[in-house]
Gaussian input, Z-matrix of N, CA and C with variables (Angstrom, degrees):
# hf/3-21g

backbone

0 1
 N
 C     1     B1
 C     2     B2     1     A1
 N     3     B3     2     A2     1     D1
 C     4     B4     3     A3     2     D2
 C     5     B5     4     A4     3     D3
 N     6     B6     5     A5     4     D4
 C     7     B7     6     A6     5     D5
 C     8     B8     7     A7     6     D6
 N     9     B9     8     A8     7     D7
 C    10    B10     9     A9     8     D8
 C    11    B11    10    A10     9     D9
 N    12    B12    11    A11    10    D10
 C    13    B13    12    A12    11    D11
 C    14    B14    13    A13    12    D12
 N    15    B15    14    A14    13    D13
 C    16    B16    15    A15    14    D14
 C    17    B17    16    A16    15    D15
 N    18    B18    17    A17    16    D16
 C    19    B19    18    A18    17    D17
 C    20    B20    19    A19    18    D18
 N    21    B21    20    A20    19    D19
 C    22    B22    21    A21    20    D20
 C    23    B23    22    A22    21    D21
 N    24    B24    23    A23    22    D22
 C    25    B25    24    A24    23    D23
 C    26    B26    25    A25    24    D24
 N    27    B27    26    A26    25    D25
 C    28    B28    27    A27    26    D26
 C    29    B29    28    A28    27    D27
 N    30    B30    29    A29    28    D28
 C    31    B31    30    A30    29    D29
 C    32    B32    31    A31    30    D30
 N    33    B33    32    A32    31    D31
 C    34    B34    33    A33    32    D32
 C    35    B35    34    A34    33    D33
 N    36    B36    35    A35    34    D34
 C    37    B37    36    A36    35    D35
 C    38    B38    37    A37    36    D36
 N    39    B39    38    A38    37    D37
 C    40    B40    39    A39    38    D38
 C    41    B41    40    A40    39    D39
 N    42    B42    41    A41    40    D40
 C    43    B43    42    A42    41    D41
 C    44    B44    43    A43    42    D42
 N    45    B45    44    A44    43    D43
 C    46    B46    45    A45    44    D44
 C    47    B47    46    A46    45    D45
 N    48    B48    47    A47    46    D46
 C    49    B49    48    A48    47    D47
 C    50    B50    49    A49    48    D48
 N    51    B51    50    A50    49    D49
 C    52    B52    51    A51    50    D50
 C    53    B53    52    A52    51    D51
 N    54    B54    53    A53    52    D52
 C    55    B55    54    A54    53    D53
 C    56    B56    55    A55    54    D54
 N    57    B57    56    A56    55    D55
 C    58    B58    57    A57    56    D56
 C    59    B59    58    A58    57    D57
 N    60    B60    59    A59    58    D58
 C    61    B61    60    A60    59    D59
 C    62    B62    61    A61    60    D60
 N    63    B63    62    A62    61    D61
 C    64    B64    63    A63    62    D62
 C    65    B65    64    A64    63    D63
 N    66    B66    65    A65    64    D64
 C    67    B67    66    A66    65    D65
 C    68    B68    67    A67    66    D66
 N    69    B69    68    A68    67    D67
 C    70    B70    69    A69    68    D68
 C    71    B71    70    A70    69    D69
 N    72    B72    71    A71    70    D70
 C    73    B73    72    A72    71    D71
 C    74    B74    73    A73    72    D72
 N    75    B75    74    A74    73    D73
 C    76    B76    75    A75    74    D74
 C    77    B77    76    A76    75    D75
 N    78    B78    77    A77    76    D76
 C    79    B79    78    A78    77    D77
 C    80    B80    79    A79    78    D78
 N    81    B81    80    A80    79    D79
 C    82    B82    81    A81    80    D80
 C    83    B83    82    A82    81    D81
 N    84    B84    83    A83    82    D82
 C    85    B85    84    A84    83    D83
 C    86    B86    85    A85    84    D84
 N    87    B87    86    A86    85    D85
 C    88    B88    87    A87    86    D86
 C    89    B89    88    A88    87    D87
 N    90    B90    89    A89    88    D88
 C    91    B91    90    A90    89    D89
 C    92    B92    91    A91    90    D90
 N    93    B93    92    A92    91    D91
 C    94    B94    93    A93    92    D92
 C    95    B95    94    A94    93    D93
 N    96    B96    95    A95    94    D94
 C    97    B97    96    A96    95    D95
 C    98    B98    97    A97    96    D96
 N    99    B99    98    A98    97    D97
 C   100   B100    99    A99    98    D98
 C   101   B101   100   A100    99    D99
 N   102   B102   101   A101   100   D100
 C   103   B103   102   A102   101   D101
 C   104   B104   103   A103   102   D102
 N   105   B105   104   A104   103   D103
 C   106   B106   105   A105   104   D104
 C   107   B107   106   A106   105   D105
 N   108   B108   107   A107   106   D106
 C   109   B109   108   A108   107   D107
 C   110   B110   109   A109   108   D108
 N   111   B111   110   A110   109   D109
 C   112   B112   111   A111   110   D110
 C   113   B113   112   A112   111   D111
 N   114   B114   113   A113   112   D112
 C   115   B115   114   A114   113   D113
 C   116   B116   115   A115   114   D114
 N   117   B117   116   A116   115   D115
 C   118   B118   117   A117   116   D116
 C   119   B119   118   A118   117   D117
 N   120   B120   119   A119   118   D118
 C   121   B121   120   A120   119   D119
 C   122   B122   121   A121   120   D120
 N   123   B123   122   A122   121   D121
 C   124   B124   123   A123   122   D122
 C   125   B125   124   A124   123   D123
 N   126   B126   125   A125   124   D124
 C   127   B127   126   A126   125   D125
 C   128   B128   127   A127   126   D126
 N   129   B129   128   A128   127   D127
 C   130   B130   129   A129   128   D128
 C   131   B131   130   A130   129   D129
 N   132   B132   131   A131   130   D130
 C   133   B133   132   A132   131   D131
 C   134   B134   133   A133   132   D132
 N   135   B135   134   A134   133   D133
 C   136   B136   135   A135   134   D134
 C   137   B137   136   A136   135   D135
 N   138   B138   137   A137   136   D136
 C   139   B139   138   A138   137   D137
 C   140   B140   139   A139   138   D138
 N   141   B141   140   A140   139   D139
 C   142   B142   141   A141   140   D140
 C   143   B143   142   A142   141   D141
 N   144   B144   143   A143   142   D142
 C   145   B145   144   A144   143   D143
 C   146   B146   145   A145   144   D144
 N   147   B147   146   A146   145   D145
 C   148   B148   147   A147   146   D146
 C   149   B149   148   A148   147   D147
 N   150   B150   149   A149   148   D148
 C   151   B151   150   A150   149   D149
 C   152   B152   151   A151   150   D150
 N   153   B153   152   A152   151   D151
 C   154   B154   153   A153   152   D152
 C   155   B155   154   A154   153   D153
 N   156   B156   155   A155   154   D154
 C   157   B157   156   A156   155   D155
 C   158   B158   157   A157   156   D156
 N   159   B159   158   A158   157   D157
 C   160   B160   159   A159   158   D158
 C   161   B161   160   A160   159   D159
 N   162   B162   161   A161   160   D160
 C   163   B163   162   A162   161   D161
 C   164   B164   163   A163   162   D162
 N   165   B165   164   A164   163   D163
 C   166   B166   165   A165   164   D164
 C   167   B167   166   A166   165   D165
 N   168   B168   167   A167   166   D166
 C   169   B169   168   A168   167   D167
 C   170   B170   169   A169   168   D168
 N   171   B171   170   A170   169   D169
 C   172   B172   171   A171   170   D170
 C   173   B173   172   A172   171   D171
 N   174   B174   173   A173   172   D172
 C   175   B175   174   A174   173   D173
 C   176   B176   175   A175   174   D174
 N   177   B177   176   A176   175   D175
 C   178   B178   177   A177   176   D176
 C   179   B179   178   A178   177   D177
 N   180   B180   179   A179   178   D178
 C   181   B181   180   A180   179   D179
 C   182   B182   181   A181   180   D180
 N   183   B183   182   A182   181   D181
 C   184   B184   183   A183   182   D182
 C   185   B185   184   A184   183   D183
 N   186   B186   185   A185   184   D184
 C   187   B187   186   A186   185   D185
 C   188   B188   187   A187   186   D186
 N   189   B189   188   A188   187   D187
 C   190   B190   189   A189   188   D188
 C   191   B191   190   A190   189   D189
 N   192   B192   191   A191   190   D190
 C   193   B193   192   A192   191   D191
 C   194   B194   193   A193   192   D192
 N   195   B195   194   A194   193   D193
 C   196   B196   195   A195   194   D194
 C   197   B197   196   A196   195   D195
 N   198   B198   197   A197   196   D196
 C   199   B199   198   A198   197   D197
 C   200   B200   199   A199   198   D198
 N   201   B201   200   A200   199   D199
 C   202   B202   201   A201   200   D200
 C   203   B203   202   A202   201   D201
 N   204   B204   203   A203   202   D202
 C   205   B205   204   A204   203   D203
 C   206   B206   205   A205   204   D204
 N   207   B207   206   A206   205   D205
 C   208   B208   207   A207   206   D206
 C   209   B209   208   A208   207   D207
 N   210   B210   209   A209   208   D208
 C   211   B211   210   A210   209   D209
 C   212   B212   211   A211   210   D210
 N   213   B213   212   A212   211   D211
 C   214   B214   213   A213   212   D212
 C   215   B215   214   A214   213   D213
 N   216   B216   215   A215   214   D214
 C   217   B217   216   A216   215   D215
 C   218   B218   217   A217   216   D216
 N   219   B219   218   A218   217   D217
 C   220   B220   219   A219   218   D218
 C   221   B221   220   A220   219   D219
 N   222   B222   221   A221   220   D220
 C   223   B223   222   A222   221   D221
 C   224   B224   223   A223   222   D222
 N   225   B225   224   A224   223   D223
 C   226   B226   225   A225   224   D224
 C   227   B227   226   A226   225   D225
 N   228   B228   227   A227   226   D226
 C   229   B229   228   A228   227   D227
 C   230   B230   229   A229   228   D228
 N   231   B231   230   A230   229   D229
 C   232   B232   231   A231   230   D230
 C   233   B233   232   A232   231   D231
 N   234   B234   233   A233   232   D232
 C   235   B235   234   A234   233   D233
 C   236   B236   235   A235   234   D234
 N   237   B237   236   A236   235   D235
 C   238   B238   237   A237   236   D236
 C   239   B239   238   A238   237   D237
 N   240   B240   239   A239   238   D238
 C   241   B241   240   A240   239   D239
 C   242   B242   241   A241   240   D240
 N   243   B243   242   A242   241   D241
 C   244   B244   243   A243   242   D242
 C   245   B245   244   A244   243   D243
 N   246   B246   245   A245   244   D244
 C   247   B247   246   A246   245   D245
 C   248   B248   247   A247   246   D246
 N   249   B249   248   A248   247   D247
 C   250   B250   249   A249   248   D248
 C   251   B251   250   A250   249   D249
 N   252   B252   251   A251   250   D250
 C   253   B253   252   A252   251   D251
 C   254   B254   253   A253   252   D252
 N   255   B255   254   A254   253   D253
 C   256   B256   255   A255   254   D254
 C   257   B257   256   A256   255   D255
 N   258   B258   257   A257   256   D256
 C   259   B259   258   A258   257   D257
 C   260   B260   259   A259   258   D258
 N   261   B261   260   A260   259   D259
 C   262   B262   261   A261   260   D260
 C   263   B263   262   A262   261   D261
 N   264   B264   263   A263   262   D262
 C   265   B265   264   A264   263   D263
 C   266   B266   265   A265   264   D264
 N   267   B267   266   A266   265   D265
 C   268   B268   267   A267   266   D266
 C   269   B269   268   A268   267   D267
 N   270   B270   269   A269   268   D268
 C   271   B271   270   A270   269   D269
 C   272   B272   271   A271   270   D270
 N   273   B273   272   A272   271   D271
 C   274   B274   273   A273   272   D272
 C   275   B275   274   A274   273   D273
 N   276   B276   275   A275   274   D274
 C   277   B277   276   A276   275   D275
 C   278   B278   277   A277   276   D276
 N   279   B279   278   A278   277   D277
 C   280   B280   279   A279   278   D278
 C   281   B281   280   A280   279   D279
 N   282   B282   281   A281   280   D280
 C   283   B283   282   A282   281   D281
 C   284   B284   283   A283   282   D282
 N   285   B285   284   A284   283   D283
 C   286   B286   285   A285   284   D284
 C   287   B287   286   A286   285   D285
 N   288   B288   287   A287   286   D286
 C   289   B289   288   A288   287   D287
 C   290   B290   289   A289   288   D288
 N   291   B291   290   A290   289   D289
 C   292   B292   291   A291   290   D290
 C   293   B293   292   A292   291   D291
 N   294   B294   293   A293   292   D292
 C   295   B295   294   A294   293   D293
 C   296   B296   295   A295   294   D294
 N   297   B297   296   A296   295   D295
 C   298   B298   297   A297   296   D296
 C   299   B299   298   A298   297   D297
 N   300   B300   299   A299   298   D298
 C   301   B301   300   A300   299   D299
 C   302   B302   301   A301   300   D300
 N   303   B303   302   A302   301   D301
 C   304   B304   303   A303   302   D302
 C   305   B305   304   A304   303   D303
 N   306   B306   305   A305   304   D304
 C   307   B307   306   A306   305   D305
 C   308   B308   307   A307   306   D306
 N   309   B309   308   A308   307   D307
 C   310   B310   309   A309   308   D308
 C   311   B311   310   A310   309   D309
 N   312   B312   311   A311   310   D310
 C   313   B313   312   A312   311   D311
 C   314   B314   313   A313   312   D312
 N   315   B315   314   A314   313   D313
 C   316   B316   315   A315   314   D314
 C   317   B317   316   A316   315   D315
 N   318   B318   317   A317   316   D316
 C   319   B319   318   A318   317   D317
 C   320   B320   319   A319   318   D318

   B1=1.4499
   B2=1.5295
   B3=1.2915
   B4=1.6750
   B5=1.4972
   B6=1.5927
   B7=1.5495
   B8=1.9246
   B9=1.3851
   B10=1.4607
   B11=1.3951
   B12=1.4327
   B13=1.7309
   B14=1.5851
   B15=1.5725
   B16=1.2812
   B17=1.2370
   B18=1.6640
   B19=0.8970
   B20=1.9856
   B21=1.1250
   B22=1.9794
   B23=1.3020
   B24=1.4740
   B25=1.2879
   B26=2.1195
   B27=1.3515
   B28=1.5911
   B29=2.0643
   B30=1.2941
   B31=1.2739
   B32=1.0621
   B33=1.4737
   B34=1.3006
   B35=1.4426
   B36=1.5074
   B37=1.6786
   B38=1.6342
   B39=1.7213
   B40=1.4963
   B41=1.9017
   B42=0.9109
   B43=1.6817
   B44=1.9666
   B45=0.7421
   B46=1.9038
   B47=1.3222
   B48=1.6509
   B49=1.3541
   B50=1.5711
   B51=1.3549
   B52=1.2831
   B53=1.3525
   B54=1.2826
   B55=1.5389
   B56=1.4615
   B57=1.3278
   B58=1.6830
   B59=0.9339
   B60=2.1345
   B61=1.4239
   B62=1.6454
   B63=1.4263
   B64=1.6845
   B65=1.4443
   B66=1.3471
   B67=1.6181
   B68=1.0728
   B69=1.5005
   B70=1.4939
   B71=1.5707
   B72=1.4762
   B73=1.8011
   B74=2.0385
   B75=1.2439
   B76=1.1326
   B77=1.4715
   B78=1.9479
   B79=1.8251
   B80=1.4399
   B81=1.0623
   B82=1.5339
   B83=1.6982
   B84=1.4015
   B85=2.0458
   B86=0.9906
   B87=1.7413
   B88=1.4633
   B89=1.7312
   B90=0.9879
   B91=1.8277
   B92=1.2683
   B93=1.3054
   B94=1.3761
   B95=1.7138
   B96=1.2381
   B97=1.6925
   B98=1.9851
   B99=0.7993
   B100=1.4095
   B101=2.0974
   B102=1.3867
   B103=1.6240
   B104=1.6903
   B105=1.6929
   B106=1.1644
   B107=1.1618
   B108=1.0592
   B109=1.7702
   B110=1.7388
   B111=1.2450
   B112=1.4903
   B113=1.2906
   B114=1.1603
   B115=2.0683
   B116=1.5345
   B117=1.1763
   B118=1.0963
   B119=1.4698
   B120=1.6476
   B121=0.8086
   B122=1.6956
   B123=1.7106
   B124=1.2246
   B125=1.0225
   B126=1.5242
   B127=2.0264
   B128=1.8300
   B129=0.7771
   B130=1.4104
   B131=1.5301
   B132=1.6149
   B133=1.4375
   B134=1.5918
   B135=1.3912
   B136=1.2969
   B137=1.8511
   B138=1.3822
   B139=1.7159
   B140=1.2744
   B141=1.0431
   B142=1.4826
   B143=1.9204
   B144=1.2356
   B145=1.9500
   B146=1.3672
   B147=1.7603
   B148=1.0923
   B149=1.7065
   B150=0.9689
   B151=1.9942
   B152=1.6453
   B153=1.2658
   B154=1.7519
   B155=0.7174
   B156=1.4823
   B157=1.8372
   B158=1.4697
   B159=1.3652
   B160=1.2302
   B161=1.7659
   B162=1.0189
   B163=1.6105
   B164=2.1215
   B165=1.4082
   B166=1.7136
   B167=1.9080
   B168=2.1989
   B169=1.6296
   B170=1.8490
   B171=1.2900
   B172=1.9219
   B173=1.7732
   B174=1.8573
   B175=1.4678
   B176=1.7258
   B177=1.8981
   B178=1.6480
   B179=1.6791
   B180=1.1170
   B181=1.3901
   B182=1.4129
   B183=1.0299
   B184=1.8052
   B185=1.1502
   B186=1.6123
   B187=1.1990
   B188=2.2538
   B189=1.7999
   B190=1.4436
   B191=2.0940
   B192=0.9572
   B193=1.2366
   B194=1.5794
   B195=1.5578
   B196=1.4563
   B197=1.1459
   B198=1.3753
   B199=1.8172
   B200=1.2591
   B201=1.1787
   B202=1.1176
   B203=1.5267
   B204=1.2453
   B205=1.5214
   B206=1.9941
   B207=1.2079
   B208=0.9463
   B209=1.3688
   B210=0.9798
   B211=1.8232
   B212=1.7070
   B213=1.1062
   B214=1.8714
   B215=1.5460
   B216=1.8919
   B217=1.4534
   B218=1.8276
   B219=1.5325
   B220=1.9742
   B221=1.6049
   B222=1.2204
   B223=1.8615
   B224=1.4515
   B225=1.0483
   B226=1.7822
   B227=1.7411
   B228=1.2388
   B229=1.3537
   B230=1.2494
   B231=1.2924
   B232=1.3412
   B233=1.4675
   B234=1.0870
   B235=1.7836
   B236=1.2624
   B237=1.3747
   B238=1.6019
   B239=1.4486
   B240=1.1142
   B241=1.7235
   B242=1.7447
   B243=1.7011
   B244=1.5093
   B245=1.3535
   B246=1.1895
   B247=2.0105
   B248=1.8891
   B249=1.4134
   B250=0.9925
   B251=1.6452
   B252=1.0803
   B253=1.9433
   B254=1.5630
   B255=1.3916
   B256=1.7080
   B257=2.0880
   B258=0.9903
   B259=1.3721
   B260=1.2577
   B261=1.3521
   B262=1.8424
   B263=1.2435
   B264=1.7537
   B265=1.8315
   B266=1.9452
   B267=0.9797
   B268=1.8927
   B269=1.2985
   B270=1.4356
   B271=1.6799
   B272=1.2832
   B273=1.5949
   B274=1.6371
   B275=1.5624
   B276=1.8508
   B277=1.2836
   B278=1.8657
   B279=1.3970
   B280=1.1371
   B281=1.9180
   B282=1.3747
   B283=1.5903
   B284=1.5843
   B285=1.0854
   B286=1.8377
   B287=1.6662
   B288=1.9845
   B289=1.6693
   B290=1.8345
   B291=1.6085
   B292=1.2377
   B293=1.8844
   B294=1.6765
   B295=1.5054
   B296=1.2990
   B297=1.2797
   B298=1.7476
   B299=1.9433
   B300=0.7765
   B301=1.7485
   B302=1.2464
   B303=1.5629
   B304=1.1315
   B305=1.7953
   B306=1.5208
   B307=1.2068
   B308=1.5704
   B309=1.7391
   B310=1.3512
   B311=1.5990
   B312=1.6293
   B313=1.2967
   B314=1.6608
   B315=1.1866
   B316=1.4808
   B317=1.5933
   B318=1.4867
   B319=1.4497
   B320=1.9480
   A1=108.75
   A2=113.22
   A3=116.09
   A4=105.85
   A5=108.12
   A6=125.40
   A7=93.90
   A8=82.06
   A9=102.23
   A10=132.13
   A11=84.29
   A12=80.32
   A13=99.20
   A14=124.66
   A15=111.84
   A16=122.06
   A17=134.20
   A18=154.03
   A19=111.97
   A20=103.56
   A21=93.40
   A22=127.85
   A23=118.27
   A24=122.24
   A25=104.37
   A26=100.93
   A27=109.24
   A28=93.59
   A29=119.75
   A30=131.57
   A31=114.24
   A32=168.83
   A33=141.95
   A34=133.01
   A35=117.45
   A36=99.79
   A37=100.64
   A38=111.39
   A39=111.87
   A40=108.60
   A41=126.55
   A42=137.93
   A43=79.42
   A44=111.01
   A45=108.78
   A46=114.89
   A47=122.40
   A48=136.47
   A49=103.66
   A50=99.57
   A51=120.39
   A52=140.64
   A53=117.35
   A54=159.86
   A55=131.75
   A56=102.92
   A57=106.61
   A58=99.49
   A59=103.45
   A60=112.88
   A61=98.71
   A62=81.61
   A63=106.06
   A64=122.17
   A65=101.06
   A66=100.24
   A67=115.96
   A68=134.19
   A69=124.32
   A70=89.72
   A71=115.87
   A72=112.39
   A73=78.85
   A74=104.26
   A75=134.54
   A76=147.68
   A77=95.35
   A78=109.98
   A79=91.76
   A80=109.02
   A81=128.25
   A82=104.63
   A83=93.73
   A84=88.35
   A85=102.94
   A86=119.73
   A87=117.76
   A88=95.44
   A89=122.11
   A90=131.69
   A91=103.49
   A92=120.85
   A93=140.59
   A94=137.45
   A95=111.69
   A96=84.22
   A97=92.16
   A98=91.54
   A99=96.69
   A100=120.52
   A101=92.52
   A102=117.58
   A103=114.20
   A104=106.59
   A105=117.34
   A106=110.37
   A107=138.57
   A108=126.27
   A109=103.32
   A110=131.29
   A111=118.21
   A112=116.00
   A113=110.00
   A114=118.62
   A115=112.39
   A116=89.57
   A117=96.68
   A118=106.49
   A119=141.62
   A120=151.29
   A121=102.89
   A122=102.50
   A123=115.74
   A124=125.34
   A125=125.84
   A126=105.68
   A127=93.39
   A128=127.46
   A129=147.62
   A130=123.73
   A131=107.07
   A132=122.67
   A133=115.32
   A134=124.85
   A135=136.87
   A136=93.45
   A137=105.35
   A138=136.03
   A139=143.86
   A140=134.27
   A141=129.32
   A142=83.41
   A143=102.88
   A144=112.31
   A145=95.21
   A146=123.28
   A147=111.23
   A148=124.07
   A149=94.60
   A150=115.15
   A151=79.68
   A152=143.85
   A153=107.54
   A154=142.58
   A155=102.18
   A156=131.71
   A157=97.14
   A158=132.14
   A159=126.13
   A160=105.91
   A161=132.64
   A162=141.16
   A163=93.29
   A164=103.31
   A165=107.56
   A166=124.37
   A167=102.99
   A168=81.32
   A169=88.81
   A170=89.64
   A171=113.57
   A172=81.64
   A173=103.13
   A174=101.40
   A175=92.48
   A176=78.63
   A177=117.58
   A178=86.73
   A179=114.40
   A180=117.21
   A181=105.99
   A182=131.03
   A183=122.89
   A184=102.59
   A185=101.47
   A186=126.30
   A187=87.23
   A188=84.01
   A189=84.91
   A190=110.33
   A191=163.26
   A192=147.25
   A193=88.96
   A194=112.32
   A195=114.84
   A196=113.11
   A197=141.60
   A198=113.68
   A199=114.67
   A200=120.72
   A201=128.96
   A202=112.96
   A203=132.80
   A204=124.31
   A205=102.55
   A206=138.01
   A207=147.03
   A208=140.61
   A209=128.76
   A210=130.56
   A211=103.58
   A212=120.15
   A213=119.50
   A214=85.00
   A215=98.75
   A216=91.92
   A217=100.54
   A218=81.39
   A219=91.51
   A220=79.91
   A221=100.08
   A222=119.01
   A223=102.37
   A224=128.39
   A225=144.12
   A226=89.35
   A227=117.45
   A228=137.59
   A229=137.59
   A230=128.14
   A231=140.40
   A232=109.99
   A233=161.14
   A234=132.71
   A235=138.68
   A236=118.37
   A237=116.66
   A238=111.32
   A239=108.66
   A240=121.60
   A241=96.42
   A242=105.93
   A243=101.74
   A244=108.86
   A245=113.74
   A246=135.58
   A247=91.24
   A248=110.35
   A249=122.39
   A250=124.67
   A251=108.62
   A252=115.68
   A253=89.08
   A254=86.89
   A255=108.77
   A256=108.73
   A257=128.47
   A258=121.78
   A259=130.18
   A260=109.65
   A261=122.68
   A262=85.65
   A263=117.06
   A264=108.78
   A265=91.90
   A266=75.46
   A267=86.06
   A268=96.41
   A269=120.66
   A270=148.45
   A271=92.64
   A272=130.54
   A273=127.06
   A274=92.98
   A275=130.42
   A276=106.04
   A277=86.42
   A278=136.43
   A279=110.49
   A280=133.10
   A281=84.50
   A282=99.79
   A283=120.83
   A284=104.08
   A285=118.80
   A286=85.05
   A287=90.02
   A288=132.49
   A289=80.98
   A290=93.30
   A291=109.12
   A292=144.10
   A293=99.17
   A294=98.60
   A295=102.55
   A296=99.86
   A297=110.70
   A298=98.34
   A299=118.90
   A300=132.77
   A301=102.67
   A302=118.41
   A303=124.39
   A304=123.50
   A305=116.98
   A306=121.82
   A307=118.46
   A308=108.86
   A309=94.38
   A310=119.20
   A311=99.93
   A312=101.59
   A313=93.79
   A314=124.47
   A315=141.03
   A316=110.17
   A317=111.86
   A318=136.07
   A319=91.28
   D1=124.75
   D2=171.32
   D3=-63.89
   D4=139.27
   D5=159.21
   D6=-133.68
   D7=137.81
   D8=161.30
   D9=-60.70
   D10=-34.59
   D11=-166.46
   D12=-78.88
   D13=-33.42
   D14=161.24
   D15=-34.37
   D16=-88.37
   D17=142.59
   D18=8.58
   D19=-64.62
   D20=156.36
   D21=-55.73
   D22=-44.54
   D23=-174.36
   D24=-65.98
   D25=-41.09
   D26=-163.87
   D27=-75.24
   D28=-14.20
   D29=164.26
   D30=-96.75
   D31=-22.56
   D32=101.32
   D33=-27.82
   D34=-27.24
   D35=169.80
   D36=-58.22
   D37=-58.22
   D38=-166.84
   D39=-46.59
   D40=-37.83
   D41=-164.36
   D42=-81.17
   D43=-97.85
   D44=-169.08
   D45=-32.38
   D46=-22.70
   D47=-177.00
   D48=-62.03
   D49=-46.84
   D50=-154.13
   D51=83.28
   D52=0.02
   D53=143.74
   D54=-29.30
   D55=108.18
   D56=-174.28
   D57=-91.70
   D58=148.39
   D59=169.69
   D60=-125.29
   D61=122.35
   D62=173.42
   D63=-50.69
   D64=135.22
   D65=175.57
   D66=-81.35
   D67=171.59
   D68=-125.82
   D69=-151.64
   D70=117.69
   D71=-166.96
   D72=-112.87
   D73=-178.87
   D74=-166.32
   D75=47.28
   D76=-20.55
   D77=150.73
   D78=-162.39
   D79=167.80
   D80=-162.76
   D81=-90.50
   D82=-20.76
   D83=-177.81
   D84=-137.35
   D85=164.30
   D86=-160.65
   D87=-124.55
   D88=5.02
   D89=-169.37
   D90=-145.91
   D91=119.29
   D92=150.36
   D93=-106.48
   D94=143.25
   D95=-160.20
   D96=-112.35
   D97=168.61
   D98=-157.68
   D99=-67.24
   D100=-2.57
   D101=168.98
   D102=-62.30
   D103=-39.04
   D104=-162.58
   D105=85.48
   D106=1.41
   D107=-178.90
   D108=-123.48
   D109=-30.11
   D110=163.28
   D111=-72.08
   D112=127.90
   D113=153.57
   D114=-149.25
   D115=167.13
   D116=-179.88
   D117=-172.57
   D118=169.80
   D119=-140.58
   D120=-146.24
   D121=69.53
   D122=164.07
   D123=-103.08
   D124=14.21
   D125=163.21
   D126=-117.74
   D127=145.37
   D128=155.03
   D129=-147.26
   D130=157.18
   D131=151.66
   D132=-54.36
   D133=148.95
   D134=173.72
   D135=-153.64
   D136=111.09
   D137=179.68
   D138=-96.82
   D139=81.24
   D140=-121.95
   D141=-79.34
   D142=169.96
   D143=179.90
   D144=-53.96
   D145=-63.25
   D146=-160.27
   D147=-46.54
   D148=-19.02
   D149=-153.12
   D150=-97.70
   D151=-64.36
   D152=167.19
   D153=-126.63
   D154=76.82
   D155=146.02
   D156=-108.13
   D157=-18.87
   D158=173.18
   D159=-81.30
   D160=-39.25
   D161=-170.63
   D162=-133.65
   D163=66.72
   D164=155.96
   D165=-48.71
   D166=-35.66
   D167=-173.39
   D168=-116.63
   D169=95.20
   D170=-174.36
   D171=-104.90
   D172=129.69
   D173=132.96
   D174=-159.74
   D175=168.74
   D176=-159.19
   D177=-82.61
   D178=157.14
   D179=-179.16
   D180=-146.39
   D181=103.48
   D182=160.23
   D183=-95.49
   D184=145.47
   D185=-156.84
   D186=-114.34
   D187=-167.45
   D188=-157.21
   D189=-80.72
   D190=-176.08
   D191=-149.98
   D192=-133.03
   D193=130.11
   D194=168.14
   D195=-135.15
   D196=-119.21
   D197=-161.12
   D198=-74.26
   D199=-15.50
   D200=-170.32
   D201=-66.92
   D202=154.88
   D203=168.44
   D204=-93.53
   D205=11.71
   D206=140.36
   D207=-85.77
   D208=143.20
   D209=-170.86
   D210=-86.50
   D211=137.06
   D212=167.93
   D213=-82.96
   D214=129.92
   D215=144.65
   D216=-132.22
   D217=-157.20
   D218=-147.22
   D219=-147.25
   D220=142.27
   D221=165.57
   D222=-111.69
   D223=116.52
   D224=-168.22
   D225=-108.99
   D226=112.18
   D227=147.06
   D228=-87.98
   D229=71.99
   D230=-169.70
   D231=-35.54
   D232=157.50
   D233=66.16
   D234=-10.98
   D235=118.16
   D236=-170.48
   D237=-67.72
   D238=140.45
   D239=-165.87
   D240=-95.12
   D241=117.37
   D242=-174.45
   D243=-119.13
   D244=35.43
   D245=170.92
   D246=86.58
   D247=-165.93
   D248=172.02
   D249=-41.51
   D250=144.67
   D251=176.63
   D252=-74.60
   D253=141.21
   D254=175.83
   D255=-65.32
   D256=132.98
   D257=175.25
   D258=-64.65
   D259=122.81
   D260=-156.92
   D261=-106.49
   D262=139.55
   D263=144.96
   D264=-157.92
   D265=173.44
   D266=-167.07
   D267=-87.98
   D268=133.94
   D269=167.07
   D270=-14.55
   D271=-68.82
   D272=-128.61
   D273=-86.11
   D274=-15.31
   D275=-170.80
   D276=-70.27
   D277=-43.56
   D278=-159.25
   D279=-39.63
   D280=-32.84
   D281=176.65
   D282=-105.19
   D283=29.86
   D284=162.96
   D285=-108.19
   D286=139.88
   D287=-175.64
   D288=-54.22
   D289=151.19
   D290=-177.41
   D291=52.96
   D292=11.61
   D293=-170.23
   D294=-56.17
   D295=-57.73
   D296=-143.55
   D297=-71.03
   D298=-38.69
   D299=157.97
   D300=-26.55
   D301=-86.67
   D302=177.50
   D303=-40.49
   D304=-63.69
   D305=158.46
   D306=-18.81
   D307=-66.11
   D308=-174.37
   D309=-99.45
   D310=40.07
   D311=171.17
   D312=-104.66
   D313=-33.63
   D314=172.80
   D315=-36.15
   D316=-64.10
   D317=-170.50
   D318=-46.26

């Protein structure tokens, strides 16, 4: 049974914690009760600041619900995408017959 005043207190630990709670892509609640009409959104991530400024493109993901009366979710931590890798090649092709030929037949 929901009480509020629970529900404030468990929302002030997170606010005094200092603790982010991730927004939630793929369904809005993570608990369903087997009526079909209760849910609610009792499992989540909670992220401390340091943790994203270290991982900025973070998201929570619930996935689809199977026997369980709970949803699996997943926190997906990207790597920032900084366009193409710069072009690497080893010194000695420069001075093998025909590089630079080839190269700007490539271009």
């Amino acid at each position: 049974m929901f009480c509020q005043v629970d529900a404030d207190i468990f929302n002030n630990f997170i606010d005094d914690s200092l603790l982010v709670d991730l927004s939630i892509c793929g369904r809005l609640f993570t608990w369903y009760r087997g009526d079909g009409i209760s849910m609610s959104r009792l499992d989540r991530f909670l992220l401390s600041g340091n943790c994203c400024d270290l991982w900025p493109n973070r998201t929570q993901v619930a996935h689809q619900r199977g026997f369980s009366d709970h949803v699996t979710i997943l926190v997906i931590m990207e790597e920032v995408k900084w366009g193409p890798r710069p072009l690497m090649m080893l010194k000695c092709w420069a001075v093998f017959p025909g590089y630079a030929h080839f190269v700007c037949e490539k271009l």
